[in-house]
C-alpha positions as CSV (number, residue, x, y, z in Angstrom):
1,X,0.0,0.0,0.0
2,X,1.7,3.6,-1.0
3,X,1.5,7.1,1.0
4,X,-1.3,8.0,-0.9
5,X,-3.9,5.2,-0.7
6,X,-3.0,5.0,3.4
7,X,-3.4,9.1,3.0
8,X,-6.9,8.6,1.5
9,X,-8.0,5.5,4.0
10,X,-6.8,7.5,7.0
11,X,-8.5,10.5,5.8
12,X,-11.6,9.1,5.0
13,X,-12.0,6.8,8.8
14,X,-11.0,10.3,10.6
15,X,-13.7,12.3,8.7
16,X,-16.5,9.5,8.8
17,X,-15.3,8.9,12.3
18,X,-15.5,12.1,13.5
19,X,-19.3,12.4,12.0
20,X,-20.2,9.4,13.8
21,X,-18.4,10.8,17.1
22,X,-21.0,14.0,16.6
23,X,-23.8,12.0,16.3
24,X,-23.4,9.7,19.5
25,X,-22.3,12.8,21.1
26,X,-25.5,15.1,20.1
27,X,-28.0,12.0,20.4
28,X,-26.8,11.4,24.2
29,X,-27.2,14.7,25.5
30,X,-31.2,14.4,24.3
31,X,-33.6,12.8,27.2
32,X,-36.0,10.3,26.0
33,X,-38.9,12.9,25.8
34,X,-36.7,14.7,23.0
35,X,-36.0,11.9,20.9
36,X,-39.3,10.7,20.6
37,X,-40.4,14.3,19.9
38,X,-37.3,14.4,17.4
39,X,-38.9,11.5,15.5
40,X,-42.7,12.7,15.8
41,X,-41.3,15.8,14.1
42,X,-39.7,13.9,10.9
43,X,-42.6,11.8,10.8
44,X,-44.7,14.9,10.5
45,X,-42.7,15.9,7.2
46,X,-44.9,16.4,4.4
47,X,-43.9,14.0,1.8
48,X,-45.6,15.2,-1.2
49,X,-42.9,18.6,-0.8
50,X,-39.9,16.3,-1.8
51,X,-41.0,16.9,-5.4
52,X,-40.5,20.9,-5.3
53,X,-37.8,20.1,-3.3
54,X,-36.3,17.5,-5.8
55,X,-36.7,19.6,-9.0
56,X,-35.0,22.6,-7.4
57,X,-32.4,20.2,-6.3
58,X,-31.4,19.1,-9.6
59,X,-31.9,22.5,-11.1
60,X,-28.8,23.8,-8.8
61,X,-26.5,20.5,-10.1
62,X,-27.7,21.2,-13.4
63,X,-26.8,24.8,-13.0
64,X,-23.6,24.1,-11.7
65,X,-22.7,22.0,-14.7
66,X,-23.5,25.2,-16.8
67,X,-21.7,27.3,-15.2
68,X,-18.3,24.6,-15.5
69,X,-19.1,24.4,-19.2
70,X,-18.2,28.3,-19.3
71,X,-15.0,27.7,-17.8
72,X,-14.2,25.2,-20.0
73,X,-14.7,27.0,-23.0
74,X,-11.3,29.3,-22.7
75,X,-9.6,26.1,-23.2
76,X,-11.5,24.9,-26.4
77,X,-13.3,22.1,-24.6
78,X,-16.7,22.1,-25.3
79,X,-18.5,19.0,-23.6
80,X,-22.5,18.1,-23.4
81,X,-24.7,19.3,-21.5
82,X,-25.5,15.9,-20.5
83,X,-21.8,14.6,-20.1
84,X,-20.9,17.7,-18.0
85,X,-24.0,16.8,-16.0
86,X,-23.5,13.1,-15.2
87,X,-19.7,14.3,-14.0
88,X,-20.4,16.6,-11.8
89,X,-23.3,14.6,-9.9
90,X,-20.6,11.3,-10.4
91,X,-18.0,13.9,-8.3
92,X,-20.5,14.7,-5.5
93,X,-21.6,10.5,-5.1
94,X,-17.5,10.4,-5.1
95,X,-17.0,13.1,-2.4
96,X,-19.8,10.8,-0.7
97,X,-17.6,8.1,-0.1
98,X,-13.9,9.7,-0.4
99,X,-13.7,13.1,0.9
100,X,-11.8,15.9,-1.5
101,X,-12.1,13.2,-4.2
102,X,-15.1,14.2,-6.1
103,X,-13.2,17.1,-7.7
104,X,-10.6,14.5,-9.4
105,X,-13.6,12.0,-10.1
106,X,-15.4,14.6,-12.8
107,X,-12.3,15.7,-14.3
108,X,-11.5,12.3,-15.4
109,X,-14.8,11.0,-16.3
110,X,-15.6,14.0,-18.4
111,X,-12.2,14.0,-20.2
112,X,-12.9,9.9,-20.8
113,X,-16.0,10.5,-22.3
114,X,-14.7,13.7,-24.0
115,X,-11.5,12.6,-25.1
116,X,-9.6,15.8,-23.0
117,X,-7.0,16.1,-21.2
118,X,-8.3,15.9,-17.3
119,X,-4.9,17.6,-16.2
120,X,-6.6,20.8,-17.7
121,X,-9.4,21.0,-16.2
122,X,-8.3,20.7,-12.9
123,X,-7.5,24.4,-13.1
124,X,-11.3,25.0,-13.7
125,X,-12.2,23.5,-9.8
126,X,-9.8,26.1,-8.4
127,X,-11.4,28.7,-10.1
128,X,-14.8,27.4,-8.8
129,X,-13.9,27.0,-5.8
130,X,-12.8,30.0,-5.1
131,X,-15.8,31.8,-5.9
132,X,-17.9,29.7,-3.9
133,X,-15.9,30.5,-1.2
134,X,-15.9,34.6,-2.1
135,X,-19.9,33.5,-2.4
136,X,-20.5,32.2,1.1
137,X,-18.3,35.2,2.4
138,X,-21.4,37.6,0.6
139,X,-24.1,35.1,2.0
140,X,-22.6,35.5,5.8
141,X,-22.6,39.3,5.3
142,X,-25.9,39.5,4.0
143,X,-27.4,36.9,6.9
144,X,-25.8,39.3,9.4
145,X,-27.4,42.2,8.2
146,X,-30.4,40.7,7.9
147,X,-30.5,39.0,11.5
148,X,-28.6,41.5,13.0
149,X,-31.0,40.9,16.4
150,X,-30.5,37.6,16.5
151,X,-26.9,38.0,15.8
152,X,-26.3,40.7,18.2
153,X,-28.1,38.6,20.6
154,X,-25.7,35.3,20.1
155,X,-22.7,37.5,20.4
156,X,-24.1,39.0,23.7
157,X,-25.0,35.8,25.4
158,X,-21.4,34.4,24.0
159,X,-19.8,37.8,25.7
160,X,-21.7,37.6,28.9
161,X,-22.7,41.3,28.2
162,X,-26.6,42.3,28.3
163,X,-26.9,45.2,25.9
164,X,-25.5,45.9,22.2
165,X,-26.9,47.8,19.0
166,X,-26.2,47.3,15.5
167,X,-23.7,50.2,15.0
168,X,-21.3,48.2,16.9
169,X,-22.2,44.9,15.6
170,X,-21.7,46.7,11.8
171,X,-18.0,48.1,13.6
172,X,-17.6,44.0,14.7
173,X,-18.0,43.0,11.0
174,X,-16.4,45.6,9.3
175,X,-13.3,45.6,11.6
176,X,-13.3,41.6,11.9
177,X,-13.8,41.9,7.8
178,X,-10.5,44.1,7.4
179,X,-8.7,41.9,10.2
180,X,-9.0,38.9,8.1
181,X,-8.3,40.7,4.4
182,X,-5.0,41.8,6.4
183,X,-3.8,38.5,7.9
184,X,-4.4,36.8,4.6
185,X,-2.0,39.5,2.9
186,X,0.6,38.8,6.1
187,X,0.3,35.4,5.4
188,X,0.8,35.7,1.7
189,X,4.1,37.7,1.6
190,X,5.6,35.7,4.5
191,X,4.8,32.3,3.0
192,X,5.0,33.8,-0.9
193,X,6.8,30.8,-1.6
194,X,5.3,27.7,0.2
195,X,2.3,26.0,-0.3
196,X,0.4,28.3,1.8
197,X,1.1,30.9,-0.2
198,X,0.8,29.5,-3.6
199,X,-2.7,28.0,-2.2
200,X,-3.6,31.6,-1.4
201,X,-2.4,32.4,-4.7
202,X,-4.0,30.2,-6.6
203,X,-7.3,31.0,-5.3
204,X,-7.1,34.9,-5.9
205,X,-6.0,34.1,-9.6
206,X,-9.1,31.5,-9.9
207,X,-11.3,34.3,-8.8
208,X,-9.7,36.6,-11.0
209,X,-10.5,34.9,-13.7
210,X,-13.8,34.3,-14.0
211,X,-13.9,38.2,-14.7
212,X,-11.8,37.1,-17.9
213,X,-14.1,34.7,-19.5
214,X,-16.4,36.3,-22.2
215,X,-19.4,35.2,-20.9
216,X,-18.5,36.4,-17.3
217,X,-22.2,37.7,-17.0
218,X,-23.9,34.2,-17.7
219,X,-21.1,32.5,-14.9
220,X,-22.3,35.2,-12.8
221,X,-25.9,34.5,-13.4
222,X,-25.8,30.8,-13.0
223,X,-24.1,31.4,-9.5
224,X,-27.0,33.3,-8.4
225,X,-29.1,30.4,-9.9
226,X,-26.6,27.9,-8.1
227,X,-26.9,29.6,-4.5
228,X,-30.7,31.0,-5.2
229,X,-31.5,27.3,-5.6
230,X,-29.8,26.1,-2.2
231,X,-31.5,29.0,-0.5
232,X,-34.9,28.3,-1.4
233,X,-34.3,24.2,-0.5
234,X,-33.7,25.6,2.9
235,X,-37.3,27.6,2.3
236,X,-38.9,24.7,0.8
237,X,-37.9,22.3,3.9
238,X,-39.2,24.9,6.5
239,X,-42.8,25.0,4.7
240,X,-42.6,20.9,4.9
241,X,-42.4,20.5,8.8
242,X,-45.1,22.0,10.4
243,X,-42.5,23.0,13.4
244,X,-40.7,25.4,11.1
245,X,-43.4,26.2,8.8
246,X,-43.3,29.6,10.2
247,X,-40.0,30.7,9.6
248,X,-39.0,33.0,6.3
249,X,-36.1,33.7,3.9
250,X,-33.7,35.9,6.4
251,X,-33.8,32.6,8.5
252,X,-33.2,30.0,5.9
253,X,-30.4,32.7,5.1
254,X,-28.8,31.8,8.2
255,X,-29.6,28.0,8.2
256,X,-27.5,27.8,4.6
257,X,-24.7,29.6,6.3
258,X,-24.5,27.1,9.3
259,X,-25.6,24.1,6.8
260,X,-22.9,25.3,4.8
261,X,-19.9,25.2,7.4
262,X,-21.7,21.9,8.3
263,X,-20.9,20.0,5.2
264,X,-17.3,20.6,5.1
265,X,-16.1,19.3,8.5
266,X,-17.3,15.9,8.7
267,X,-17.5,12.6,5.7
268,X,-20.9,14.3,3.3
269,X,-21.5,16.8,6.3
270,X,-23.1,13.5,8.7
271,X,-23.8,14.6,12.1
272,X,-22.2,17.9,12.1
273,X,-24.9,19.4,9.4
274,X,-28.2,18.4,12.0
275,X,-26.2,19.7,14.8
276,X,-25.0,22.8,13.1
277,X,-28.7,23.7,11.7
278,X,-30.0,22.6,15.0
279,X,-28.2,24.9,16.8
280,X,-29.2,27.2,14.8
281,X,-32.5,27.1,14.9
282,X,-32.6,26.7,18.5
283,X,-31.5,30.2,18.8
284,X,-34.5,30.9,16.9
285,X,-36.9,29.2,19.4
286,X,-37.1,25.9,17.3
287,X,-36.3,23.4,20.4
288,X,-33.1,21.6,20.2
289,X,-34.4,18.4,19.4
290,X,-36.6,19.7,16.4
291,X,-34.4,21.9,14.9
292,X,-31.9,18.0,14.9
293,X,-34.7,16.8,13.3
294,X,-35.0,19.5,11.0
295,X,-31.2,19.5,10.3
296,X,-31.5,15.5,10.0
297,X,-34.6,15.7,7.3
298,X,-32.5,18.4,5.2
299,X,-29.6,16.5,5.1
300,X,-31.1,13.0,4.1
301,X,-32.9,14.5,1.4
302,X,-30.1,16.7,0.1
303,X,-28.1,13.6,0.2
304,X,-30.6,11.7,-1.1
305,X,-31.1,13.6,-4.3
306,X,-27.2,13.8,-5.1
307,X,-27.6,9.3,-5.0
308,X,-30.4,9.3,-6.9
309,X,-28.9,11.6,-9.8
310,X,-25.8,10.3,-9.2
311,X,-26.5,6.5,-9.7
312,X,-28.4,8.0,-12.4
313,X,-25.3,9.0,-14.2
314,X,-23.4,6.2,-13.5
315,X,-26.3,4.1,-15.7
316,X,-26.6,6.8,-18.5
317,X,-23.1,8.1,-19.3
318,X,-22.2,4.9,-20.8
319,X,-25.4,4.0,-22.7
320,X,-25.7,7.9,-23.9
321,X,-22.0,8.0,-25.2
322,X,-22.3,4.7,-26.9
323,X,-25.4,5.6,-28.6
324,X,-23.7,8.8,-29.7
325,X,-20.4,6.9,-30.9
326,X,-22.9,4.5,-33.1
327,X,-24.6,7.3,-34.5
328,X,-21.3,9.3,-35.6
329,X,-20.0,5.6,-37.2
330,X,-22.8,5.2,-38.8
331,X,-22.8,8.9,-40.1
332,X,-18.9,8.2,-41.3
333,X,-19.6,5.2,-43.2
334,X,-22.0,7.0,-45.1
């Protein structure tokens, strides 16, 4: 066995081990009383609203594979729809199982059915990446102005101090804002040379160049489609429990913040997504062990939705590309 598979193994039992840590951890600190209320809550989901919820789940994947199309096209590939579809969903089933891996996965498996060199598309992920990343930063900011209360309140409680207003919550952000801009720069001219600092590098340039491409509105659009789409699966899951049925879009703002965070810390986000949307909502007078359930019900069906389409691919890729490579043999001997 070389470094790299034990890398992967190890990676994979401390991330998958650490999910299952969270959830013995958060399900023994509930009495009895709250897990059966935790499970009379998910059993009170409205079924029928996993179709709205599915078909604005796909839409965002299918979205995503639009926008990657456009950053492939500076490099003269130009894959289908449908093959650029089936990867990406094949790279989220991947990330599933092997964590970071799903990135690699589509790469290859659109450049074997496109006949492309993976190695250059690999540049493309950074690039997404990095303005994910630059988009959860706005999404923070704009669920802080918009819950500034609530926020105020959570930093209060977290300072022991009873009072605040927004002016100095605004001062917070804006001076925590410019802290971080500067320590990143610090970081960057000290370690210039080092990974860190070609990391740091690499994601400025990827988000840099998305302002490049000639159809920088349409990437631009499609990531308001992209995170649009997550935000109102967060919507849609509040008006199918009837214990959060009352809660609007500032919230669910908020919710895809924490749910966001959530995902990256543990194997497929398990156990810390329901405990980070649970503590969430509990701030927002959702009890504890309904806002798990809440957080348990968005994850399975987010999670859901990426096996379905991505099994999905798995079956079509093949049979769609060989049907294609008949009809152009069939077009040649003519």
């Amino acid at each position: 066995m070389n470094k790299k598979t034990l890398l992967t193994i190890l990676q994979y039992v401390v991330f998958l081990g650490l999910g299952v840590g969270i959830i013995y951890w958060m399900m023994s600190k509930l009495s009895p009383e709250q897990r059966s209320s935790m499970l009379d809550a998910i059993k009170a989901t409205r079924l029928w609203m996993l179709v709205p919820i599915f078909i604005i789940g796909f839409l965002s994947h299918w979205f995503r594979a639009l926008r990657w199309k456009l950053l492939l096209e500076p490099m003269d590939i130009r894959p289908t729809t449908a093959n650029t579809f089936f990867a990406v969903m094949i790279g989220y089933v991947t990330n599933l199982a092997i964590p970071r891996a799903g990135e690699v996965a589509k790469c290859t498996v659109l450049a074997r059915y496109e006949k492309v060199p993976a190695d250059k598309m690999i540049g493309t992920i950074v690039a997404e990446r990095a303005f994910d990343v630059v988009c959860l930063g706005i999404i923070v900011l704009m669920a802080f102005f918009l819950e500034a209360d609530v926020v105020g309140k959570m930093i209060n409680d977290a300072m022991g101090s009873s009072g605040g207003n927004h002016t100095n919550l605004y001062l917070i952000l804006i001076g925590g804002m410019l802290l971080g801009i500067a320590a990143v720069v610090v970081v960057y001219r000290k370690f210039k040379h080092t990974k860190v600092g070609k990391f740091i590098k690499g994601l400025a340039d990827g988000v840099m160049s998305i302002f490049k491409l000639k159809k920088s509105g349409m990437f631009l659009l499609y990531t308001l489609l992209i995170w649009g789409a997550y935000w109102f699966l967060i919507v849609l899951g509040f008006w199918s429990m009837p214990i959060t049925e009352h809660l609007g879009l500032s919230v669910a703002l908020v919710v895809l913040v924490a749910g966001s965070i959530g995902m990256i810390g543990t194997q497929g986000g398990i156990g810390l997504y329901p405990l980070a949307v649970g503590k969430t909502l509990l701030v927002y007078g959702i009890a504890e062990a309904n806002g798990i359930a809440f957080g348990w019900v968005s994850w399975s069906v987010q999670v859901g939705i990426i096996l379905v389409l991505g099994v999905i691919s798995l079956i079509l890729l093949p049979i769609l590309n060989r049907k294609q490579h008949n009809a152009q043999v069939t077009v040649d001997r003519k």
